[in-house]
C-alpha positions in Angstrom: 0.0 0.0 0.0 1.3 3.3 -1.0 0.2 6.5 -0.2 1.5 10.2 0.6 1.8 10.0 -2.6 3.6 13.6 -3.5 6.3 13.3 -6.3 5.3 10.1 -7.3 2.7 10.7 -10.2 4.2 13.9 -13.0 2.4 16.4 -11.9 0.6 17.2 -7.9 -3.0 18.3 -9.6 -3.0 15.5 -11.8 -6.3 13.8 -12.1 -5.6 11.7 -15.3 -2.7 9.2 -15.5 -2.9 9.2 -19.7 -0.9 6.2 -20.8 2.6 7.7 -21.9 2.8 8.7 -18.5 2.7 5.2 -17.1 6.5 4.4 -17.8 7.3 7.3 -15.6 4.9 6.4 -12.8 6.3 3.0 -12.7 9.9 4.3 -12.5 9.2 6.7 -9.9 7.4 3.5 -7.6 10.5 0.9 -8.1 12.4 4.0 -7.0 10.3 3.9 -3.6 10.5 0.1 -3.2 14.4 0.1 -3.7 14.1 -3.3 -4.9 17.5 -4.7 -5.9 18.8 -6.4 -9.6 18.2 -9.9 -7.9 14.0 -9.7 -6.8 13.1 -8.3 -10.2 12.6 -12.1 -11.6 11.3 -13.2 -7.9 8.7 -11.2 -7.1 5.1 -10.1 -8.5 3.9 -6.7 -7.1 0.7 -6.0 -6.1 0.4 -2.2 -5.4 -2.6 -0.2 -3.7 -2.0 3.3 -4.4 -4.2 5.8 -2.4 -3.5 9.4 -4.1 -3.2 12.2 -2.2 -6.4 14.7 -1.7 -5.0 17.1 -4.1 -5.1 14.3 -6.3 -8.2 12.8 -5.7 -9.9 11.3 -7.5 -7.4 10.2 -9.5 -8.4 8.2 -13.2 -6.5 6.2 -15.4 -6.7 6.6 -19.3 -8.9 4.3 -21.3 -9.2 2.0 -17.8 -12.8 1.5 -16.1 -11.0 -0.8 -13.3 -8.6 2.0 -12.4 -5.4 0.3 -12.8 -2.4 -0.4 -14.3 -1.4 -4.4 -15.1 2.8 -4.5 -16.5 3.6 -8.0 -17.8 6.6 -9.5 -15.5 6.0 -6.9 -13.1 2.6 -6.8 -11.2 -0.1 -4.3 -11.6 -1.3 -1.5 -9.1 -5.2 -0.4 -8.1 -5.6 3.4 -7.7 -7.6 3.8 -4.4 -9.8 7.4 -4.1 -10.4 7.0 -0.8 -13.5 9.1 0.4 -15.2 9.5 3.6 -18.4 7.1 3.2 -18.0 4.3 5.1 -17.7 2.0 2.6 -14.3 1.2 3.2 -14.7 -2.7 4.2 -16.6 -3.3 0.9 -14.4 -1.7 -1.4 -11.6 -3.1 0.0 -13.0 -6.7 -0.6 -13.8 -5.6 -4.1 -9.9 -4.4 -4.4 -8.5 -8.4 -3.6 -10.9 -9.8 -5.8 -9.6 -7.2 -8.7 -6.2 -8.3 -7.1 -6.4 -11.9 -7.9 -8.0 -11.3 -11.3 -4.4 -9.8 -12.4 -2.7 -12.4 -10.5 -4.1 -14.9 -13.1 -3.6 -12.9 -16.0 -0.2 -12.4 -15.1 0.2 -15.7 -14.7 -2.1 -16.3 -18.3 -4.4 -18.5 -16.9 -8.3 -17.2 -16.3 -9.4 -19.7 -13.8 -8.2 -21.9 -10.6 -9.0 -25.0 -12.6 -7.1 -23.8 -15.2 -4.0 -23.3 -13.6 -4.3 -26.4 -12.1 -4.5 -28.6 -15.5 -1.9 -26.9 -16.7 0.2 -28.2 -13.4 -1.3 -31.7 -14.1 0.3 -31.0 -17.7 3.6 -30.4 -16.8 4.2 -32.8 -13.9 2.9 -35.5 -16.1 5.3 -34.4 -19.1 8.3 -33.9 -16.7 7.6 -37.3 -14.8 7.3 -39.5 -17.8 10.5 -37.5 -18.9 12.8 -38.0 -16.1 11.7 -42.0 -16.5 13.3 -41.9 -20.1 16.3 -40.3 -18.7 17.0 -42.7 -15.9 16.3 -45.6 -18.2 18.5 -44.4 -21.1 20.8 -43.6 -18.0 20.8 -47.1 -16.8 21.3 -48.6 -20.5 24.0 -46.5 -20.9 26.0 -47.2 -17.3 25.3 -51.0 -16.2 27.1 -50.4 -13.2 24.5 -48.7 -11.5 22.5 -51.0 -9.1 18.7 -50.1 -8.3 18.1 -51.5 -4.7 14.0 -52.9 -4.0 13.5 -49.3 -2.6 14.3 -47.5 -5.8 12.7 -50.0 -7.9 9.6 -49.8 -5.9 9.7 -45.8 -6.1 10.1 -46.5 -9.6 6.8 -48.8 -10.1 4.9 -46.5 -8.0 5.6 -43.3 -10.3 4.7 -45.2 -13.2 1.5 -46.2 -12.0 0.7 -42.8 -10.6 1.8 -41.2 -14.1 -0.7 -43.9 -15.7 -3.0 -43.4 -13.5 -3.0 -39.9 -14.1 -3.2 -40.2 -18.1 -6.5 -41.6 -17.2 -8.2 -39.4 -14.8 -6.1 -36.3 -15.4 -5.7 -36.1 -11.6 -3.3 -33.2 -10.2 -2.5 -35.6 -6.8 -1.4 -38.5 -9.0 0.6 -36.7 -11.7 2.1 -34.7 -9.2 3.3 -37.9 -6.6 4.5 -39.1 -9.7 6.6 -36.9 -10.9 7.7 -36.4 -7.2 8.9 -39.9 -6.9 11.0 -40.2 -10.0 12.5 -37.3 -9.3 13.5 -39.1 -5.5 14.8 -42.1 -7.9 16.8 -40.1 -10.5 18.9 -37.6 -7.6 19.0 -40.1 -5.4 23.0 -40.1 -3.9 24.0 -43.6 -5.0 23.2 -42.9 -8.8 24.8 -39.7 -8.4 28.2 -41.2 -7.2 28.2 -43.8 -10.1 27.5 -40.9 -12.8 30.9 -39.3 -11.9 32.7 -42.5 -11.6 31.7 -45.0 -14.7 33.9 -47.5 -16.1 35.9 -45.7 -18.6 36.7 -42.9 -15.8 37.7 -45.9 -13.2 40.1 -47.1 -16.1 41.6 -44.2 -16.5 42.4 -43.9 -12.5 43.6 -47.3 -12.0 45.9 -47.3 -14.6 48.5 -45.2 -13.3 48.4 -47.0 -10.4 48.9 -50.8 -11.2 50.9 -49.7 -14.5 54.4 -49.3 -12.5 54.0 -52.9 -10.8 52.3 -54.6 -13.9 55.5 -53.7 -16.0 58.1 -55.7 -14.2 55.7 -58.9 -13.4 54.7 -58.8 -17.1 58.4 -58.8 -18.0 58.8 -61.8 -15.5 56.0 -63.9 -16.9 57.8 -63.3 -20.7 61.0 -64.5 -19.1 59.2 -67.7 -17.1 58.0 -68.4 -20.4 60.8 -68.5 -22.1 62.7 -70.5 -19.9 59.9 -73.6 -19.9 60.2 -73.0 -23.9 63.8 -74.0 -23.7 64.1 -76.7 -21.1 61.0 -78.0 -23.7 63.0 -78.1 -26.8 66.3 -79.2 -24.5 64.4 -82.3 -23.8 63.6 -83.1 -27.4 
């Protein structure tokens, strides 16, 4: 909620925010909210702004609602406040204007809405992060799936099937929650840094300084049954 509101809007007897002022009005209000670089892709502002009474009543141009809606931003409800007492009601009609740009900010119109499109993306993201973990397993047969794993990993397939059917939000989202438990759990992890190649590479180093010389014994062994074998004949 802002208010006090001198210095904020272009001029102090405005009455009409026309649109090529808006750019300056919302300069002027990130300048009060001394957000910083980082909150700019973490937050979504919801502004009341009560003018002051030189101000009042104060209109936006081309808008019956009153307010202003910036895409990535948030949007802010000018308040003329008067002296009725019909400050309760209005205020309920302000958080129902409120959530109305919530959802077009977030480009969905309804609840249900939103929520299909979460059922969507869990169910696309599950049945994704199965085809990596089996490609992953095809790729790296080292990697051991214990019963609790492999259970996890029945259980989100089910869920995920489950979900294809009914198009329920609990099931697609279980789903996806479990194979994401399977695919980062810390045992796979510790294999995907370490496969066989890469443990090749490590030993090698190692056992190459004693192989040499018990290699070069084994050639000389060898030689020495040859001849006592062709001394006998």
């Amino acid at each position: 909620i802002i208010f006090n509101t001198r210095g904020v809007l272009p001029y102090e007897t405005i009455h009409n925010l026309e649109r090529r002022q808006i750019p300056f009005f919302i300069n002027k209000l990130e300048y009060l909210l001394h957000r910083s670089t980082k909150h700019y892709k973490e937050q979504i502002l919801f502004i009341l702004f009560i003018p002051d009474e030189k101000q009042t009543p104060l209109t936006v141009e081309k808008n019956q609602d009153n307010s202003i809606v910036v895409p990535k931003w948030g949007s802010v409800i000018f308040y003329n406040k008067n002296n009725s007492d019909s400050e309760y009601n209005d205020l309920n009609l302000i958080m129902k204007q409120f959530l109305a740009h919530f959802n077009q900010l977030l480009g969905i119109e309804t609840i249900d809405q939103w929520i299909n499109l979460r059922t969507i993306e869990n169910y696309n993201n599950g049945r994704q992060t199965l085809s990596t973990l089996s490609q992953l397993l095809l790729s790296i047969p080292n990697i051991v799936i214990d019963d609790t794993m492999a259970k996890k990993v029945h259980d989100s397939v089910d869920l995920l099937e489950k979900c294809e059917e009914s198009n329920q939000h609990n099931d697609c989202q279980q789903g996806r929650l479990l194979a994401d438990q399977v695919f980062f759990d810390p045992s796979l992890l510790k294999l995907l840094y370490f496969p066989d190649d890469q443990k090749f590479a490590i030993y090698v180093p190692l056992y190459l300084p004693m192989g040499a010389p018990l290699a070069w014994a084994l050639f000389n062994d060898i030689k020495f049954l040859i001849n006592i074998v062709r001394s006998n004949r």
